[in-house]
N, C-alpha and C positions, 0 to 999 in steps of 0.2 A: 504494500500500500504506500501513496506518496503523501506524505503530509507536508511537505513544504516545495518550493521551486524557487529557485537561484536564476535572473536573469542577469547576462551580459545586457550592457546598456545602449554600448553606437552598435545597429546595423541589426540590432535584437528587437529591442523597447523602438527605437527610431531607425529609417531607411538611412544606412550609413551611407551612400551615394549624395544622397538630398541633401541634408544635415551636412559634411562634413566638406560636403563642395564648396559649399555657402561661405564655411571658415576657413577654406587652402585660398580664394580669392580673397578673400579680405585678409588673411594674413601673410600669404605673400607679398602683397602688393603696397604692404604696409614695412613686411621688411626689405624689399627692394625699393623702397624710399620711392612708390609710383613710377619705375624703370618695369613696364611691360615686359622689354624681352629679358631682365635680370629676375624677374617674377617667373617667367618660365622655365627659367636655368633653375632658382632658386628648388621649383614646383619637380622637374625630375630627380633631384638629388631627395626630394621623400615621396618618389614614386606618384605623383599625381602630373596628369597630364593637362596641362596651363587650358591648350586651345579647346582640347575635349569637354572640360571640366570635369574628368573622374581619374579616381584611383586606379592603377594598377593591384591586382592581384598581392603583388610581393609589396608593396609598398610596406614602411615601417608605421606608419599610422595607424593602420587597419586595426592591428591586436596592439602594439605596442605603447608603451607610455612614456611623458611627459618628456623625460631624461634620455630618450629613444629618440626623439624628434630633437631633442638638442643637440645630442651627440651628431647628428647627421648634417645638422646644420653647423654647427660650432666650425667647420674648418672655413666655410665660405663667408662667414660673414665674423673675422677676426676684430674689425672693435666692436663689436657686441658683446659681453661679459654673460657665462654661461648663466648667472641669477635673472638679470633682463629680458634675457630670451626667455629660459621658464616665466617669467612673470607676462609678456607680452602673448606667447601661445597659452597660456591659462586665461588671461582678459580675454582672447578672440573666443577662445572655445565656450565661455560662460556668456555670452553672447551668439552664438550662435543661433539660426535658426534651428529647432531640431522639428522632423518630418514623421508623427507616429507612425508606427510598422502597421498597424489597426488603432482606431477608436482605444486608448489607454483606459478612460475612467470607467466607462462598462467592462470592456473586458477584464481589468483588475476586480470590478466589484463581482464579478462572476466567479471568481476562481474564491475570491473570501467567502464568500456564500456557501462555498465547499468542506469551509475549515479548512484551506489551503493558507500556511504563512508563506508570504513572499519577501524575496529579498534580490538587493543589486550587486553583482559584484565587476567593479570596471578597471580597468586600467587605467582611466582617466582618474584624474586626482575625484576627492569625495565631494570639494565644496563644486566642483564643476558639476557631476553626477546630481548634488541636491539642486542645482542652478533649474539644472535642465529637466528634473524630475516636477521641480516645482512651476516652472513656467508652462507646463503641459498638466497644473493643478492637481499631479499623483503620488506628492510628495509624502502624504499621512496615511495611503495605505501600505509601504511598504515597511516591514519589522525590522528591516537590517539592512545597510547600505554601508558598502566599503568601497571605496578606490583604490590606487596604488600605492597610497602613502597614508594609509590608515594603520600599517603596521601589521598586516599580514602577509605582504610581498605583493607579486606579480602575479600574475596569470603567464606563461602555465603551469604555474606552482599551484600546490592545492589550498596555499593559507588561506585563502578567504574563502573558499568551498566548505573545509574542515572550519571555519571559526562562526559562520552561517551559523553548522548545524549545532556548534555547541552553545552557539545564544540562545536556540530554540529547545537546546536540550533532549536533538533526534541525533538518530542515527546516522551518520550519510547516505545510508543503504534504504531512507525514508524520504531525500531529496532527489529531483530532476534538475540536474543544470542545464542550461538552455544558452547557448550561444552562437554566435555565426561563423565563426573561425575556429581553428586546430587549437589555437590557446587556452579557448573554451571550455572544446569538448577533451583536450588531453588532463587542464585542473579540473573538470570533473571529475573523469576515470582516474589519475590518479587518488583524487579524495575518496572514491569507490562509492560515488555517483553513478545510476542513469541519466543519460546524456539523449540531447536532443538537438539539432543541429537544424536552423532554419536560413534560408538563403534573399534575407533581406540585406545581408554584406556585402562582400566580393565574391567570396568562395562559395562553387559550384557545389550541386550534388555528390557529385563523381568527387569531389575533395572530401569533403564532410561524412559522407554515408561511411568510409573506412573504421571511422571513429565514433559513433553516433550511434543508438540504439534506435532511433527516431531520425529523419529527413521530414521537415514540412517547409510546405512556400513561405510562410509567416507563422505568426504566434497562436494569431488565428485562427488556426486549426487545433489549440493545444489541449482544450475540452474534451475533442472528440477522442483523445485517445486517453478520455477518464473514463473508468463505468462508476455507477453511482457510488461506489467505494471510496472513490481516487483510488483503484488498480490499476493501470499502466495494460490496456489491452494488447491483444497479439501483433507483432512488430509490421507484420501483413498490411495494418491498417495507413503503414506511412508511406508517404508517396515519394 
């Protein structure tokens, strides 16, 4: 039986394309001092393509955090001091537009209704995640929200999978983690999570299904594979 669910946040809860476009424009263009084609040079060195306006697959963005995206930039842009950069990619991102993956405050009130507790866990720092939780008004149904720098690690570590379920005081083997990328569904399984893999991210089926006990298009679907227990019906059911 599942008593609770762990969601990744960009490309999970929100269409990481939509959402994360919004903030490589605005904050390229912001650290190319308004230099269009140095915004595009800026835009391939973390994997997002300037003129397309989307991510690459490998990009560092995608799963990785804060420190990930500075490390990547720090060589190109030498008088910006690695604290500035993190401080100005945290302003763009707590700013951003975020795009829901589906209608947030029904669907969350649906899965409560279940005796389902939910919870965030993101690579994105915490006070971004509550920015972006609360600007989408879904801020007060979730029981546990971590980032990267809440002092559990990273993803694809399991610390904030495994610290989830000891807020809640379950099991891991009584959580679904749910996210769009390998980061995800590898800190589930390591925490010894059922994992659920939806392709509102980058990464395809044919990436994800390897890892995943569950494949759906969106979150959307995620009821349907409860039976009134919250049991986890047969794998058959994911597309």
């Amino acid at each position: 039986m599942i008593s609770a669910i762990l969601f990744d946040k960009d490309g999970t809860l929100f269409d990481f394309q939509v959402s994360w476009s919004a903030w490589a424009m605005t904050f390229l263009r912001d650290a190319a001092s308004g230099d269009e084609t140095r915004a595009a040079h800026l835009g391939a060195v973390l994997g997002f393509d300037w003129h397309a306006g989307r991510f690459r697959e490998d990009s560092c963005v995608i799963a990785g955090t804060d420190d990930d995206i500075v490390s990547a930039l720090e060589p190109e842009l030498p008088g910006v001091s690695r604290a500035e950069l993190k401080m100005r990619i945290a302003l763009a991102a707590a700013e951003a537009p975020q795009s829901e993956a589906v209608p947030l405050a029904p669907f969350l009130d649906a899965l409560k209704a279940r005796g389902l507790k939910v919870g965030v866990a993101t690579n994105d720092t915490e006070a971004t995640a509550r920015a972006h939780l609360a600007a989408s008004d879904v801020l007060d149904r979730f029981d546990f929200i971590s980032g990267a720098d809440s002092g559990h690690g990273a993803k694809p570590g399991p610390g904030m999978c495994l610290a989830f379920a000891k807020a809640l005081g379950l099991s891991p083997a009584e959580v679904l983690m749910v996210g769009d990328s390998l980061h995800d569904l590898h800190a589930g399984r390591a925490a010894g999570m059922r994992t659920l893999g939806v392709l509102t991210g980058v990464a395809g089926a044919e990436v994800l299904a390897p890892h995943a006990d569950y494949v759906l298009p969106d979150i959307g679907g995620l009821e349907g594979l409860l039976d009134p227990d919250n049991r986890l019906r047969p794998t058959d059911l994911a597309s």
